[in-house]
C-alpha positions as CSV (number, residue, x, y, z in Angstrom):
1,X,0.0,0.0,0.0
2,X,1.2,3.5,-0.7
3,X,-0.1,5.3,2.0
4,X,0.0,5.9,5.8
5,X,-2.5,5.8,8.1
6,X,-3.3,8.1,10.7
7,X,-6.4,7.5,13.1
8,X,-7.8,10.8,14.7
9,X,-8.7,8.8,18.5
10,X,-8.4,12.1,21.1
11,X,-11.5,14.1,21.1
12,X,-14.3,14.2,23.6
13,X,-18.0,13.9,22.8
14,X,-20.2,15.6,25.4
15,X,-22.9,14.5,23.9
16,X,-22.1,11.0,24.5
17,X,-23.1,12.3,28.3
18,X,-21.8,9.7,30.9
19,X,-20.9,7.4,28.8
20,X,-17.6,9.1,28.2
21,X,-17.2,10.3,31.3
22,X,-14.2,7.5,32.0
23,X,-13.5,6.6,28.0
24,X,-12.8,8.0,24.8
25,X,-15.5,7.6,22.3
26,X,-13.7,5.8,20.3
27,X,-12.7,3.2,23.1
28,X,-17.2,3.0,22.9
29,X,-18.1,-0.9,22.8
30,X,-19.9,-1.9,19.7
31,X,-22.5,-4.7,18.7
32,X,-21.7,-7.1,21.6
33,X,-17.9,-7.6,21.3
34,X,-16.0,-5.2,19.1
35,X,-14.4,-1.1,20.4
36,X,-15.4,1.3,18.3
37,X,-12.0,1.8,16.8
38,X,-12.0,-1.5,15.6
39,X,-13.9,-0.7,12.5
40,X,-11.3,1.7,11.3
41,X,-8.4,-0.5,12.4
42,X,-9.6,-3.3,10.4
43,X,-10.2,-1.2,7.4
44,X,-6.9,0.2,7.6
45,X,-5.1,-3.6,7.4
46,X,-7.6,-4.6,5.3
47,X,-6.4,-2.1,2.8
48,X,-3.2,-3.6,3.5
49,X,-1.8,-0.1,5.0
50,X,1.1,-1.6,7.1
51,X,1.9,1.6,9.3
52,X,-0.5,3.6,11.0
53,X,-1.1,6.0,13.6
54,X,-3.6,6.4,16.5
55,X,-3.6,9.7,18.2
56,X,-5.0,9.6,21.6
57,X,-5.8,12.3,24.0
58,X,-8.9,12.5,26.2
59,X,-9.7,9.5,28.6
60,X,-7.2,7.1,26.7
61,X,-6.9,4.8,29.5
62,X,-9.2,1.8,28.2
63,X,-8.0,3.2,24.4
64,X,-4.5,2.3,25.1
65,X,-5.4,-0.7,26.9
66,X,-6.9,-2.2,24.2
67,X,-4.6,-1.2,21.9
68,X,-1.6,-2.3,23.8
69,X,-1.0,-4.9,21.3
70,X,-0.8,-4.9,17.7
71,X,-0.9,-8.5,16.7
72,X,-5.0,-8.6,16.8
73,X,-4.9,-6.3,13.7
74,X,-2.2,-8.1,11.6
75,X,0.4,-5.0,12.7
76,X,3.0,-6.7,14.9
77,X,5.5,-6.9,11.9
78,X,9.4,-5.7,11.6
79,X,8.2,-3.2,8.6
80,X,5.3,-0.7,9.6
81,X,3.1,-1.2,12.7
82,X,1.1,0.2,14.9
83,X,2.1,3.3,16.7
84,X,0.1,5.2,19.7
85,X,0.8,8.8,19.9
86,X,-0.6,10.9,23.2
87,X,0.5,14.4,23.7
88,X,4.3,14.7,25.0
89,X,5.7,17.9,26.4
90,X,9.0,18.4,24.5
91,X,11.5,21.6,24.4
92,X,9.7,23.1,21.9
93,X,5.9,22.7,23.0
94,X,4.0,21.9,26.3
95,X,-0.1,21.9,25.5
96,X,-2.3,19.0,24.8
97,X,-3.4,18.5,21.5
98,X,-5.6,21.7,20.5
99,X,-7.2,20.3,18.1
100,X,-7.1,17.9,15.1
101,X,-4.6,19.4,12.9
102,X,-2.3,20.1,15.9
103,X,-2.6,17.0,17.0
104,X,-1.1,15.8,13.9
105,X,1.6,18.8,14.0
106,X,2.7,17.4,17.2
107,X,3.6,14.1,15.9
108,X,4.6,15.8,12.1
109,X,8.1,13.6,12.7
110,X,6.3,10.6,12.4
111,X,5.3,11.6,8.6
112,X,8.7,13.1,8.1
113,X,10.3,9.4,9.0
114,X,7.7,7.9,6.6
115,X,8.4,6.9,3.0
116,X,4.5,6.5,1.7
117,X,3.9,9.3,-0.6
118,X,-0.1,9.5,0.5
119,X,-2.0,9.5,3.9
120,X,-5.2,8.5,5.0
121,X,-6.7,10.0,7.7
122,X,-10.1,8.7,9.5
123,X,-11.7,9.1,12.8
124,X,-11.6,6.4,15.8
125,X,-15.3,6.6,16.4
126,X,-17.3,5.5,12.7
127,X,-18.4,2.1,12.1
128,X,-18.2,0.6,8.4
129,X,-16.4,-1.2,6.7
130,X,-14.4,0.0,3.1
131,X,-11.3,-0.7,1.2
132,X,-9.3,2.7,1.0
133,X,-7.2,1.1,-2.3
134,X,-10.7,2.2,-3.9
135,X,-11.0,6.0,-2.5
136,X,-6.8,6.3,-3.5
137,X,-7.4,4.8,-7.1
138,X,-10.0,8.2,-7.5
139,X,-7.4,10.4,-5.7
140,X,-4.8,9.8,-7.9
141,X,-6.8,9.5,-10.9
142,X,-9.0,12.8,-10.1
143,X,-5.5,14.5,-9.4
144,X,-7.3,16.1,-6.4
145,X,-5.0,17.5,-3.3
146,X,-7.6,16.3,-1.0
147,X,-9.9,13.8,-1.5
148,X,-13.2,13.5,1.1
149,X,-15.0,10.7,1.6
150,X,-18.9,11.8,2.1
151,X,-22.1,10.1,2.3
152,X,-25.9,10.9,1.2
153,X,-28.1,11.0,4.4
154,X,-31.2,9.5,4.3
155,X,-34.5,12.0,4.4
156,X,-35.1,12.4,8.5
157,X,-31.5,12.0,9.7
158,X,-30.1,15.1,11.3
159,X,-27.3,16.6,9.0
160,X,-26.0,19.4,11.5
161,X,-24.5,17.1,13.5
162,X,-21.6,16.6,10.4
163,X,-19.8,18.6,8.2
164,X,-22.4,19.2,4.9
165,X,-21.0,19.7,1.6
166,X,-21.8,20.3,-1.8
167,X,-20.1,19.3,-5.1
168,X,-20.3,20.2,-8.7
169,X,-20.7,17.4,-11.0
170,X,-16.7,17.1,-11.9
171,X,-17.5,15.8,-7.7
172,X,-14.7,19.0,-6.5
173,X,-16.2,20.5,-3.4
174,X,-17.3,24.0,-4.0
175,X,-18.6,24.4,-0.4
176,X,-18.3,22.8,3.1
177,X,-19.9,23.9,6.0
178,X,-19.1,22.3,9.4
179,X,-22.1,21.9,11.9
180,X,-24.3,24.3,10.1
181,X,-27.2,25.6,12.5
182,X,-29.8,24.9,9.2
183,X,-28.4,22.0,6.6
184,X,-28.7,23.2,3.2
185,X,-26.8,19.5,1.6
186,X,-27.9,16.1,2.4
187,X,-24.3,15.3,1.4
188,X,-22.2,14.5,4.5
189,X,-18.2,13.9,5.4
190,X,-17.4,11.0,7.0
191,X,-14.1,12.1,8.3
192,X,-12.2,10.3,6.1
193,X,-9.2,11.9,3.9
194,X,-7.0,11.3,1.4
195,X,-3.5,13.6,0.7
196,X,-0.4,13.4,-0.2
197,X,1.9,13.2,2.6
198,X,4.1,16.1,1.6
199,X,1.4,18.1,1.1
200,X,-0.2,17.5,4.8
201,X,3.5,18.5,5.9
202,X,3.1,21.9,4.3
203,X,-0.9,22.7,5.3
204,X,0.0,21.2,8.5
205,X,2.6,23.7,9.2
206,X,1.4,26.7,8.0
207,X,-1.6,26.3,10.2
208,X,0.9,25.7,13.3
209,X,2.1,29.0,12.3
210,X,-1.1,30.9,12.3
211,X,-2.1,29.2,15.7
212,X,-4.5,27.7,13.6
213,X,-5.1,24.1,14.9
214,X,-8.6,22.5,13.3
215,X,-7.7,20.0,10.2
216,X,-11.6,20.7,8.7
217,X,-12.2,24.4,10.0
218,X,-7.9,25.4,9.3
219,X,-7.3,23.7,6.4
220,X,-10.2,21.6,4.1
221,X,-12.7,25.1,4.3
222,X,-10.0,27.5,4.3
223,X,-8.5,25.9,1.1
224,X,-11.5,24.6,-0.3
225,X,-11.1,27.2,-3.7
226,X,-7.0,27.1,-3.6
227,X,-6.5,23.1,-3.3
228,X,-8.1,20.5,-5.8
229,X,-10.8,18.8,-3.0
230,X,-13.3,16.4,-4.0
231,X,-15.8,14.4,-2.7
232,X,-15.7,10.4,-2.7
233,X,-19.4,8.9,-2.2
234,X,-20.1,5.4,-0.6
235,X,-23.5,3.9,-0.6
236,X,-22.8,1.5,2.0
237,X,-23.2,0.9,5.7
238,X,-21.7,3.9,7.6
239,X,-22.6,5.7,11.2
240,X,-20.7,8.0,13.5
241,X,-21.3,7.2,17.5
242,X,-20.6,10.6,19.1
243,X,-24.5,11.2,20.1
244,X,-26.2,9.3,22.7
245,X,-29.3,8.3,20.0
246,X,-26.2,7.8,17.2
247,X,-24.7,5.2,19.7
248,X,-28.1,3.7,20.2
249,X,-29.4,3.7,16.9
250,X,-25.8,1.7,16.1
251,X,-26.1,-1.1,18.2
252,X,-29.4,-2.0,17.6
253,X,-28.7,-1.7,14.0
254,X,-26.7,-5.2,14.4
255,X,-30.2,-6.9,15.3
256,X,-30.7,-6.3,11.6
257,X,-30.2,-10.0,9.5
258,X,-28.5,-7.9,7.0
259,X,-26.3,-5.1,8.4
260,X,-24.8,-8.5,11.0
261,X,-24.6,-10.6,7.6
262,X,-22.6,-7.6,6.0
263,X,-20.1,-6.5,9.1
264,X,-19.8,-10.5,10.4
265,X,-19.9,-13.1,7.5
266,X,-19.1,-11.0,4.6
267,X,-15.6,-10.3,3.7
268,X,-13.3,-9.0,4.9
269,X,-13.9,-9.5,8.7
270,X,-13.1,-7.2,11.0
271,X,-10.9,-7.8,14.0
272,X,-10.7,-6.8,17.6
273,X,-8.7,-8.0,20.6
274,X,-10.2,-11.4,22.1
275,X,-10.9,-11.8,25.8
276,X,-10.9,-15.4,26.9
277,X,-14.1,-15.7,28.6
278,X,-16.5,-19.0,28.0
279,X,-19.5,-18.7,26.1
280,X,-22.8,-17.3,27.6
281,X,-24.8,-19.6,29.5
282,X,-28.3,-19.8,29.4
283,X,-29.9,-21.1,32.5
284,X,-33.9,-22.7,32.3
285,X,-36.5,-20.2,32.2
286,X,-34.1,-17.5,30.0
287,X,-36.0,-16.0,26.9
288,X,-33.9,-14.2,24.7
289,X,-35.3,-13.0,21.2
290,X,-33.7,-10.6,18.3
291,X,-30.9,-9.6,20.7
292,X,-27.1,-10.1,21.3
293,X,-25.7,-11.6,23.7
294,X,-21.9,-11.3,24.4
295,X,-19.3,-14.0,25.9
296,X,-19.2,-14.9,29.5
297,X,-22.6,-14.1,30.2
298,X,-25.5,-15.7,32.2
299,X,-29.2,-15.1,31.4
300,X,-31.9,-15.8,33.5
301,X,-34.6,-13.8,32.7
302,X,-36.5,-12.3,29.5
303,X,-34.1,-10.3,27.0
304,X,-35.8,-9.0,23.5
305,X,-34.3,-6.7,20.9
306,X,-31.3,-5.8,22.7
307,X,-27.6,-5.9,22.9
308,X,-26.1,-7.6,25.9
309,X,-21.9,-7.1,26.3
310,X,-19.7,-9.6,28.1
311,X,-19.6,-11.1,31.5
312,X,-23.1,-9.6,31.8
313,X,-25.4,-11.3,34.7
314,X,-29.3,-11.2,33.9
315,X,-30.8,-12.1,37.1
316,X,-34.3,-13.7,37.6
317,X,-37.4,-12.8,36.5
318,X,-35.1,-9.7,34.8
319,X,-36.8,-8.7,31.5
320,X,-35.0,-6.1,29.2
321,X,-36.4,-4.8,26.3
322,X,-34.8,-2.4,23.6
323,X,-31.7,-1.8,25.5
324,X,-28.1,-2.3,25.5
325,X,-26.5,-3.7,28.7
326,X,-22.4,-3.0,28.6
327,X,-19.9,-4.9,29.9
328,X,-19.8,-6.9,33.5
329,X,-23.1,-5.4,34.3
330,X,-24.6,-7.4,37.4
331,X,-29.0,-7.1,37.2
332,X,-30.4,-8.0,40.5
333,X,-33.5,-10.4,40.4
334,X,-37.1,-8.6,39.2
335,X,-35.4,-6.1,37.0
336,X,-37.1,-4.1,34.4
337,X,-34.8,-2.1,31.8
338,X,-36.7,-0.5,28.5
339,X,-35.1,1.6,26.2
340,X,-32.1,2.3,28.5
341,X,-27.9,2.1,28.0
342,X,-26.4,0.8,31.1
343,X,-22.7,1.9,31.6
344,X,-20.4,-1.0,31.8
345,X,-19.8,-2.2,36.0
346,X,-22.8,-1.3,36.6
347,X,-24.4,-3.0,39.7
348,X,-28.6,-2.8,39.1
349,X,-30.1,-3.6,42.7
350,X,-33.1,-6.1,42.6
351,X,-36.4,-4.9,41.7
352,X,-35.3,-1.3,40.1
353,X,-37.0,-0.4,37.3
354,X,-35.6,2.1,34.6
355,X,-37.8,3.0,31.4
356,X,-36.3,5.6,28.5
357,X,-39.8,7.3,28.4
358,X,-38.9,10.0,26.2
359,X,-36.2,8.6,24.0
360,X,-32.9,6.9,25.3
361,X,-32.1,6.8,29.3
362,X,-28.4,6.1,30.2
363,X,-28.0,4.7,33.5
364,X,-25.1,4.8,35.6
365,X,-25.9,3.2,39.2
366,X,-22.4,3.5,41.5
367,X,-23.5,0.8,43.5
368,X,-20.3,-1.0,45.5
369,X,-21.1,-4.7,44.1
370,X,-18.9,-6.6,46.2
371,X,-20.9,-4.5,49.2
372,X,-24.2,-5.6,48.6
């Protein structure tokens, strides 16, 4: 592959609410056993890019840990690999990342040391699946400086949540907008890039020089009628977690015949690092329809349409509906959870009840579990 990659892992989402209060987004679990950042990880080998980059920042505790090694991605190798960057307080510089563009200045040695002549750059916290050969093969043969890779939303979906752009019919971007207050394009970035390396080096420094330090704000609409930028569509699967309802809407996506036939039999797969834990047990009187259930659980109650994480304990009589249950969450006997996400080590006393009446409830009980 000709390009590096570099995996944009640091920001914070408050409108994930609590559930980001101790992660980073990307770090967010997904459909019953994968992290968020798996998605773009898997692409990024899949492609057969052999070096790339994560930059982590906020929260990056759980982040790191789960990236702590390579092999699960195909990167432990001699040539390449996989390389965690969080900020470092050097001679020269002493902030945290300021944003995404200086958060790749800070690490601009990296692409110096590099020998691929393009870069792809994608966010930590998207889940699809695509092969990036495809989106350089267009680069290179649109002779773009940047190349975006957008998406048509459907009729309903809130657009002001991305960047909106709009494209002549060559496909160049003749306007970008990020988070407009009113969306005027259905046509959405997906936060994934293409450029040539030497030509990040420049924009990137420039911008450093200008105290300017946003990669979409600072350099793609600043540049947008100076630089050759176009637009690169996909028509398949694609979502962004950083909302509550996004996160939501995700997960139970997977309960979906087709969207878990396209991310978990169809090729490629995508990878993620493997716990050891048995398989989930379930015990006489468990009902569980449409839903998920994740390793090294037990089920003893009712579960329907929902997404249950690992080494999650349903206790009797529980029923959930609609909801996703994270990781080594312990529910007390006579439990009723509808509509709800319940943060991961969560300890759900006995006959509590928590219902999302108007749209999604997240609930975060600090119960002491070994103090019950």
């Amino acid at each position: 592959m000709r390009a590096v990659g570099i995996i944009l892992a640091g920001g914070n989402s408050r409108r994930m609410h609590e559930l980001t209060a101790k992660r980073a987004v990307a770090a967010m679990p997904v459909a019953g056993s994968y992290r968020a950042i798996d998605f773009a990880l898997s692409n990024m080998t899949n492609s057969h890019i052999q070096r790339v980059a994560v930059l982590t920042q906020y929260n990056a505790r759980s982040l790191n840990e789960h990236l702590n090694s390579s092999k699960w991605w195909d990167f432990g190798r001699k040539q390449g690999g996989l390389y965690v960057f969080t900020p470092t307080i050097t001679a020269d510089n002493g902030y945290w990342y300021r944003g995404t563009a200086d958060s790749i200045y800070q690490n601009l040695d990296f692409l110096r040391k590099c020998h691929e002549p393009y870069v792809i750059i994608t966010s930590g916290d998207a889940v699809y699946k695509m092969d990036y050969n495809k989106v350089l093969e267009y680069h290179i043969a649109k002779k773009a400086d940047i190349t975006v890779v957008c998406k048509e939303l459907e009729e309903g979906e809130d657009a002001t949540r991305f960047g909106t752009i709009r494209m002549n019919e060559a496909s160049r971007i003749e306007e970008f907008e990020e988070k407009p207050m009113v969306a005027n394009s259905r046509t959405i970035s997906t936060g994934i890039y293409v450029i040539r390396r030497r030509l990040l080096i420049d924009l990137i420094e420039h911008s450093a020089e200008e105290e300017r330090y946003d990669f979409v704000t600072d350099i793609l609409i600043r540049y947008k009628n100076l630089k050759k930028i176009y637009g690169y569509k996909i028509n398949g699967y694609w979502n962004n977690i950083s909302t509550v309802d996004a996160y939501y809407k995700t997960n139970m996506d997977f309960l979906k015949p087709d969207v878990r036939h396209y991310f978990f039999k169809e090729l490629p797969a995508v990878y993620s690092k493997v716990s050891d834990q048995p398989p989930a047990k379930y015990n006489p009187g468990a009902v569980v329809k449409n839903s998920l259930v994740g390793s090294g659980s037990i089920i003893n109650g009712t579960v329907e349409n929902s997404v249950i994480f690992k080494k999650v304990f349903v206790g009797n009589n529980c029923v959930i509906k609609n909801s996703i249950i994270l990781n080594d969450v312990y529910l007390g006997d006579n439990t009723y959870i509808e509509n709800c996400i319940v943060e991961s080590r969560d300890t759900i006393r006995a006959n509590t009840r928590h219902v999302g009446e108007n749209g999604v409830k997240v609930v975060v009980e600090k119960n002491e579990r070994y103090a019950l």
